[in-house]
C-alpha positions as CSV (number, residue, x, y, z in Angstrom):
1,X,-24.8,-17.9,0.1
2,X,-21.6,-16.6,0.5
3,X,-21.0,-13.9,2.7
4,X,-16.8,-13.8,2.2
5,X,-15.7,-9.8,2.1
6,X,-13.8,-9.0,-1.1
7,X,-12.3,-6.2,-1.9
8,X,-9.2,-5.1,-4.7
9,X,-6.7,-6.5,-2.6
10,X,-8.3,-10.1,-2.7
11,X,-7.8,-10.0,-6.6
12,X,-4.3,-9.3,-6.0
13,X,-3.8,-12.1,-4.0
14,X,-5.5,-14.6,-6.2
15,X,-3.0,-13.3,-8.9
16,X,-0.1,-14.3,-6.5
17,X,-1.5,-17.8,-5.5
18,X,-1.8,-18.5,-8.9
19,X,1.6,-17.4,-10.6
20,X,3.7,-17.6,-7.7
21,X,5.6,-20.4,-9.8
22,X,6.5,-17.5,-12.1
23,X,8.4,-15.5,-8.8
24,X,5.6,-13.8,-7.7
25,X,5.0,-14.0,-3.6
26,X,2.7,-13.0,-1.7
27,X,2.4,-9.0,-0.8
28,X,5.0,-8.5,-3.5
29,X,1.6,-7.0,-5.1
30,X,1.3,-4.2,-2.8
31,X,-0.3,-3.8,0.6
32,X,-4.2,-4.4,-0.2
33,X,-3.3,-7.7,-0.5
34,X,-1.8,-8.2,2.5
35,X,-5.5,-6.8,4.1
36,X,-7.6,-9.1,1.8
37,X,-9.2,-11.9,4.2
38,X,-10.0,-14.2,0.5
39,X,-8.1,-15.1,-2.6
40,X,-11.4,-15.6,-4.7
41,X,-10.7,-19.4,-5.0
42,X,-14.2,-19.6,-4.3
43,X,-15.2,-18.4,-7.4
44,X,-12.5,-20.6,-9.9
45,X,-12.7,-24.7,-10.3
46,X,-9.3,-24.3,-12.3
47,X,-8.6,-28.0,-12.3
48,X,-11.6,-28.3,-14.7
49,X,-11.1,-28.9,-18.3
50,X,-11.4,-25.6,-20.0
51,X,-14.9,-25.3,-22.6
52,X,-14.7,-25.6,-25.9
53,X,-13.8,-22.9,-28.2
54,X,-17.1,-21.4,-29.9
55,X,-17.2,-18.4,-32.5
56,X,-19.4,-15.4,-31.9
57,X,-21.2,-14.8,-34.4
58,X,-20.6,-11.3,-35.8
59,X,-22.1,-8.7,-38.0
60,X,-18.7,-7.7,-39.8
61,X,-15.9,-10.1,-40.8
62,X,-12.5,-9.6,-39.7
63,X,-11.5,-8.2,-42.6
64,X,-13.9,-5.4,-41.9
65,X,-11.9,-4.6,-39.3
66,X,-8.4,-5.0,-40.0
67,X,-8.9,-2.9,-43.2
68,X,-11.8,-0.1,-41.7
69,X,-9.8,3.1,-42.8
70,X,-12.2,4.9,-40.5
71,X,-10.9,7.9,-38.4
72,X,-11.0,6.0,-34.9
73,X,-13.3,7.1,-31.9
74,X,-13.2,7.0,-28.1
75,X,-14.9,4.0,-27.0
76,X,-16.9,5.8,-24.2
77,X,-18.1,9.0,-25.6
78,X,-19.8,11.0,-23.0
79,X,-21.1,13.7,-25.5
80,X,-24.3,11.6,-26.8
């Protein structure tokens, strides 16, 4: 079990261990992550090989979607 405190700022500072070969340092993020006491490495093994691709199966086809000449909807409607 792993009792490590998270919080919003430790996501920023996983962001800048990992991209800090793109110019991004750490606390250039803001100050949460200068409070966060955990990158979330914990959680990543990203020198394993990535899984293979798989489709999800779905009910429509893409070209459902790309041609739906639906009026478009909020995702999150609160009304029903």
């Amino acid at each position: 079990m792993d009792n490590t405190h998270h919080d919003f700022g430790s996501m920023l500072r996983f962001v800048e261990n990992n991209y800090a070969s793109l110019g991004i340092t750490e606390g250039e993020l803001g100050f949460a992550d200068s409070r966060a006491t955990d990158n979330l490495s914990g959680f990543f093994n990203l020198t394993q090989a990535p899984r293979k691709f798989a489709v999800v199966p779905a009910a429509q086809s893409a070209d459902f979607f790309i041609n739906d000449t639906r009026p478009q909807e909020a995702p999150d409607r609160d009304d029903d």
